[in-house]
C-alpha positions in Angstrom: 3.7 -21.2 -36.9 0.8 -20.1 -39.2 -1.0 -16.9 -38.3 -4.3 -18.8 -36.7 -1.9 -20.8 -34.6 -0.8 -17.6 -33.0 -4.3 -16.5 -32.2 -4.8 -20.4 -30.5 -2.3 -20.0 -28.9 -2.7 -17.0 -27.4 -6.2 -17.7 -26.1 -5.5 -20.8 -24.8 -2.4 -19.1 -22.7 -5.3 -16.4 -21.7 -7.4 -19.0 -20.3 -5.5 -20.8 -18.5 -4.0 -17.7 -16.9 -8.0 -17.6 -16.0 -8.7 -20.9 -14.4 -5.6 -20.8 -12.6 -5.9 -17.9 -10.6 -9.1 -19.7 -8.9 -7.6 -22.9 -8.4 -4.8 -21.3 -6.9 -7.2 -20.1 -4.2 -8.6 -23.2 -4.0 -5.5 -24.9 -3.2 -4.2 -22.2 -0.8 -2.5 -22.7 1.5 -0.7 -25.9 0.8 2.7 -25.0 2.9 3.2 -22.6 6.1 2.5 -18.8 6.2 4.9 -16.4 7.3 3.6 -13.7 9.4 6.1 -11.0 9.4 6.5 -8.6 13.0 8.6 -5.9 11.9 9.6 -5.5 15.2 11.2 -7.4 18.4 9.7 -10.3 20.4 7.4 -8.7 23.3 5.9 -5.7 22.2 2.2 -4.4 21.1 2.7 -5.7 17.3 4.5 -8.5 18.6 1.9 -10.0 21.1 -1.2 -9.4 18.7 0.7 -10.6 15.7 0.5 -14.0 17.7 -2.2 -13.7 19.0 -4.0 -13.5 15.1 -1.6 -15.8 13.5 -2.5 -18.8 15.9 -6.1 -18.0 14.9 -5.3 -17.9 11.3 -3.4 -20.6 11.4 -6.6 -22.8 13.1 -8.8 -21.4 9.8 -6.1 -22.0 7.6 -5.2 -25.5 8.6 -1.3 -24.8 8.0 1.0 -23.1 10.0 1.6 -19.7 10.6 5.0 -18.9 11.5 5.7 -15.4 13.3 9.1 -13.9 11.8 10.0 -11.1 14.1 12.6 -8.8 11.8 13.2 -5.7 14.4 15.0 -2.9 13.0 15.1 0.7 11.3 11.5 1.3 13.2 9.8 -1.7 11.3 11.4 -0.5 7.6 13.6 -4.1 7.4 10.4 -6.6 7.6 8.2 -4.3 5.9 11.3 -4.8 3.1 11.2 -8.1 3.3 7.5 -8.4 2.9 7.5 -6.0 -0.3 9.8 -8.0 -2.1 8.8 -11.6 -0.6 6.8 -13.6 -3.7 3.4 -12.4 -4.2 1.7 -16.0 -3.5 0.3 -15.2 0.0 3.1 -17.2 2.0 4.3 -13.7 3.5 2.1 -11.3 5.3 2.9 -8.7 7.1 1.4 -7.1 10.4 2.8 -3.1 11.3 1.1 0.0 12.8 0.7 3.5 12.4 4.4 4.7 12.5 5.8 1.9 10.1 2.8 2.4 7.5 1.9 6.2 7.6 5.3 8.0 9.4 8.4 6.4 8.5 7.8 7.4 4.4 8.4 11.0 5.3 11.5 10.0 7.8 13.4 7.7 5.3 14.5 6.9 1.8 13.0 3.6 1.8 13.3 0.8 -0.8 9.3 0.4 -1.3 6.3 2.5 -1.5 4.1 1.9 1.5 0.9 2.6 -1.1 2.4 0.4 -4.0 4.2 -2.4 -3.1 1.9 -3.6 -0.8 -1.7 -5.3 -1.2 -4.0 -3.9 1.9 -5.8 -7.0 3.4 -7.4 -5.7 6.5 -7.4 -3.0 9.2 -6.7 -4.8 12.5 -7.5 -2.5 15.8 -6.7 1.3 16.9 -5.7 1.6 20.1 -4.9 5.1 22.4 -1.5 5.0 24.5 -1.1 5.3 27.9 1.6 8.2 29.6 3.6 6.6 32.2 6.1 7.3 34.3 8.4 5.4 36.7 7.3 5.7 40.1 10.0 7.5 41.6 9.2 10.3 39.0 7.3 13.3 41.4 4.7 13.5 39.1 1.2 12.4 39.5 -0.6 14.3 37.2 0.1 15.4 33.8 0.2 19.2 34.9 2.8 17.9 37.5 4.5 16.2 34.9 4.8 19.6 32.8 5.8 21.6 36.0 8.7 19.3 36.4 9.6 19.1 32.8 9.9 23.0 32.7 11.5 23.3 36.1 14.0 20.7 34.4 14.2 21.1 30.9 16.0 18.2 28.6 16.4 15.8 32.2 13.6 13.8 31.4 14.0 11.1 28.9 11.0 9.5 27.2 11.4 6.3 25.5 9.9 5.1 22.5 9.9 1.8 19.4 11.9 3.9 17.6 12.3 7.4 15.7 8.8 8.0 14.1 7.5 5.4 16.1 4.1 6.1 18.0 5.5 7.1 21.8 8.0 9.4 19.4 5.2 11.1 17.9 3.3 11.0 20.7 6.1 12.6 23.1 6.8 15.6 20.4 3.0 16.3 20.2 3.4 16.9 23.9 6.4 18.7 24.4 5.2 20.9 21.1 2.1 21.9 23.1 3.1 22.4 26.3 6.4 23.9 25.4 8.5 21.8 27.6 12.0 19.5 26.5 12.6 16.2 27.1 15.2 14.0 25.5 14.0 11.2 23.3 15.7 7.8 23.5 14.3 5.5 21.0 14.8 1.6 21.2 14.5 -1.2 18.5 10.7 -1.7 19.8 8.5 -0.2 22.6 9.3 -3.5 24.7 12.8 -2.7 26.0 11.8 0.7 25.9 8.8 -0.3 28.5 11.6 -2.9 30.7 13.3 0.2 31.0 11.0 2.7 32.4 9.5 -0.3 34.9 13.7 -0.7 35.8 13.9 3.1 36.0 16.1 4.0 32.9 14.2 6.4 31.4 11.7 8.4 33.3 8.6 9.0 30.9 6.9 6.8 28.3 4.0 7.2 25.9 3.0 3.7 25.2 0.7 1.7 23.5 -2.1 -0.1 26.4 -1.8 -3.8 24.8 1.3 -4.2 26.3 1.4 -1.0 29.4 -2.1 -2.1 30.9 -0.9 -4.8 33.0 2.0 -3.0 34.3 -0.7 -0.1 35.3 -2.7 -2.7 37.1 0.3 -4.6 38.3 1.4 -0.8 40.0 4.8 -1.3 38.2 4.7 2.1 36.5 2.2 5.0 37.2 -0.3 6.3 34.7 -0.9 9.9 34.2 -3.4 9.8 31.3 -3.9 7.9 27.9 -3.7 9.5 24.6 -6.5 9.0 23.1 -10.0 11.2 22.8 -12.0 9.3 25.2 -10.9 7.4 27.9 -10.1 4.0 28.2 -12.6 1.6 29.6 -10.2 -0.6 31.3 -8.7 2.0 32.9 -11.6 4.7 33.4 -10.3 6.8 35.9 -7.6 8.2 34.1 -8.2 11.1 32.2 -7.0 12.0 28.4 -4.3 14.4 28.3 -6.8 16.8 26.8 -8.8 16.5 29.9 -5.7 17.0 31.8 -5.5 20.3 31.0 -3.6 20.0 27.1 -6.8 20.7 25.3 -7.0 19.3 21.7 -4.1 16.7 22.5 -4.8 13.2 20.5 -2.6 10.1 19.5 -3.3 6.9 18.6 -1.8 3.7 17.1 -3.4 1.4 15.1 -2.2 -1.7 12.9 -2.7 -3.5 10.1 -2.0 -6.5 7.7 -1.1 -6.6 4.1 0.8 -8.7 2.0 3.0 -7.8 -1.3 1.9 -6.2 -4.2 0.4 -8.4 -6.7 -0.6 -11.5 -4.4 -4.0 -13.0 -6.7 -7.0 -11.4 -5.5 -8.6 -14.6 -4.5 -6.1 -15.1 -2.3 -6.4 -11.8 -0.7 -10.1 -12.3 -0.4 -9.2 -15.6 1.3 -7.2 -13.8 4.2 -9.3 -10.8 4.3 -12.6 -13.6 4.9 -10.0 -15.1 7.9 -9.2 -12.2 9.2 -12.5 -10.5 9.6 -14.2 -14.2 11.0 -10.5 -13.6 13.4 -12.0 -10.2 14.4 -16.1 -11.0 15.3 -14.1 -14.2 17.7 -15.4 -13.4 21.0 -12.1 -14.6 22.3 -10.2 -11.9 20.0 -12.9 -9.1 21.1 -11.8 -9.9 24.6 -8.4 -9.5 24.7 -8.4 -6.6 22.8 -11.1 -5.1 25.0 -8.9 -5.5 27.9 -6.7 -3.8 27.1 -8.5 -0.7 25.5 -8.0 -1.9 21.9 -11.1 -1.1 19.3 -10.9 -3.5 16.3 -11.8 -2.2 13.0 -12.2 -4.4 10.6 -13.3 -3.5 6.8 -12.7 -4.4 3.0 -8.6 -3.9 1.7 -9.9 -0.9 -0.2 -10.8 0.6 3.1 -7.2 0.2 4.7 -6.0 1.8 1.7 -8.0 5.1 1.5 -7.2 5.2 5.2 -3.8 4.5 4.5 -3.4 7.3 2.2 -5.5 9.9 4.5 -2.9 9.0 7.3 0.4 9.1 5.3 -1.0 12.7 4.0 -1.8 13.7 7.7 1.7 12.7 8.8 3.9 14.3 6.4 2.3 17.2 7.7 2.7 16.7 11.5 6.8 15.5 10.9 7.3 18.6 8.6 5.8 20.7 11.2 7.1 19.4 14.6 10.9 18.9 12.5 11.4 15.4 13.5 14.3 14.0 11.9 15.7 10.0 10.8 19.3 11.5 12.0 18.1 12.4 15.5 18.0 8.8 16.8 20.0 6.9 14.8 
């Protein structure tokens, strides 16, 4: 091939690369989406995960299939997603614990801040502390009392090691220098059935899926973890307003697909998912249950992302939570 055949050549490949990109976008999507839940049918991630995907899937006009791969406190779907094909037919919803904790808590096979394109910050959303009712605690100082009058008889449950009712149980017994044994389940649903069946005593939970139970009187609230209280249940205190000053935790989630999915495409979900957001029907149901939604460009998730995996390195490091100690 002569030299100027080369230089044809090459510029023809360049644009084409060019006008595909955009007609790839404009034929997306032309077969179902997989919505990834790194975690088991039932819980917070779980219920919102399809709760957006039927939305998306109405603005999409395809189908969005919710895969729940539960496991290793979200670390197996967030796998799968990473190394899925970057053509926006895998997506991924996780929260706090799986994006920003579990780097400092495992040798994992992806990089939370590279192998993953940021598409939009979903909600934030403060816990609730609960406990079954046969526990003889109605207050968070009561709760202390009996944790120091029985130290390491008190289990609290949790999604998982790293997960956000694990954080947010060793931020409590760190600052009111009690013990309590940590049990951590595949997800914070069987970790909830257990503390409404009386398994476990205490849980620190997310409100999308505790709320009801409040309401229905099937576990009692002591406080939610969050700095202000919760409209939708505004007669509970914080914990910092129950007496552990400077006490704060909250989860919040997030959607991404893997690295190197097209830009348009990106800005193709991101334009869904914020039109998802403003629904008045989505505002609702994450109102009721004390959720704020977020929103924001991808390149907001990520500078948030990185903030948050800085801010939990230190917090792990300094409260010695380890992978080991549940499994």
């Amino acid at each position: 091939m002569k030299p100027n055949s080369y230089r044809y050549l090459a510029l023809a490949l360049s644009l084409s690369a060019c006008v595909a990109a955009p007609l790839h976008a404009q034929t997306y999507p032309s077969k179902p989406v997989r919505f990834i839940v790194p975690f088991v049918p039932g819980g917070p991630t779980d219920i919102q995960g399809r709760m957006l995907g039927d939305k998306l899937a109405q603005r999409l006009g395809q189908q969005v299939l919710v895969d729940n791969r539960g496991g290793a406190g979200g670390n197996i779907g967030m796998e799968l997603t990473a190394k899925a094909p970057p053509d926006g037919y895998t997506i991924v919803i996780a929260t706090v614990g799986t994006w920003a904790v579990n780097p400092h808590l495992y040798k994992l096979p992806f990089d939370v801040l590279k192998d993953f394109a940021p598409i939009i910050q979903i909600s934030t959303s403060p816990g609730v502390l609960v406990v079954h009712p046969s526990v003889p605690a109605k207050s968070v100082k009561e709760l202390v009392a009996l944790a120091k009058a029985r130290p390491n008889e008190l289990n609290y449950g949790s999604s998982g090691v790293g997960g956000f009712g694990h954080i947010s149980g060793e931020l409590f017994t760190l600052m009111t220098n009690t013990k309590m044994i940590h049990v951590p389940y595949k997800s914070s649903a069987p970790s909830l059935t257990d503390v409404i069946a009386g398994q476990i005593q205490v849980l620190f939970n997310n409100a999308i899926s505790t709320v009801p139970f409040v309401q229905a009187n099937r576990v009692r609230a002591l406080a939610t973890t969050g700095a202000k209280r919760l409209a939708v249940l505004s007669e509970l205190p914080t914990i910092a307003e129950a007496g552990i000053a400077g006490y704060e935790n909250s989860s919040w989630s997030a959607v991404a697909a893997p690295a190197n999915t097209p830009a348009p495409i990106i800005g193709r979900l991101h334009k869904e998912f914020t039109g998802i957001l403003a629904d008045p029907d989505i505002q609702k149901r994450h109102a009721d249950v004390g959720a704020q939604i977020i929103g924001g460009s991808p390149e907001q998730f990520h500078a948030y992302l990185k903030a948050e995996v800085d801010k939990f390195g230190k917090l792990v490091k300094s409260a010695g939570i380890k992978a080991a100690s549940g499994g």
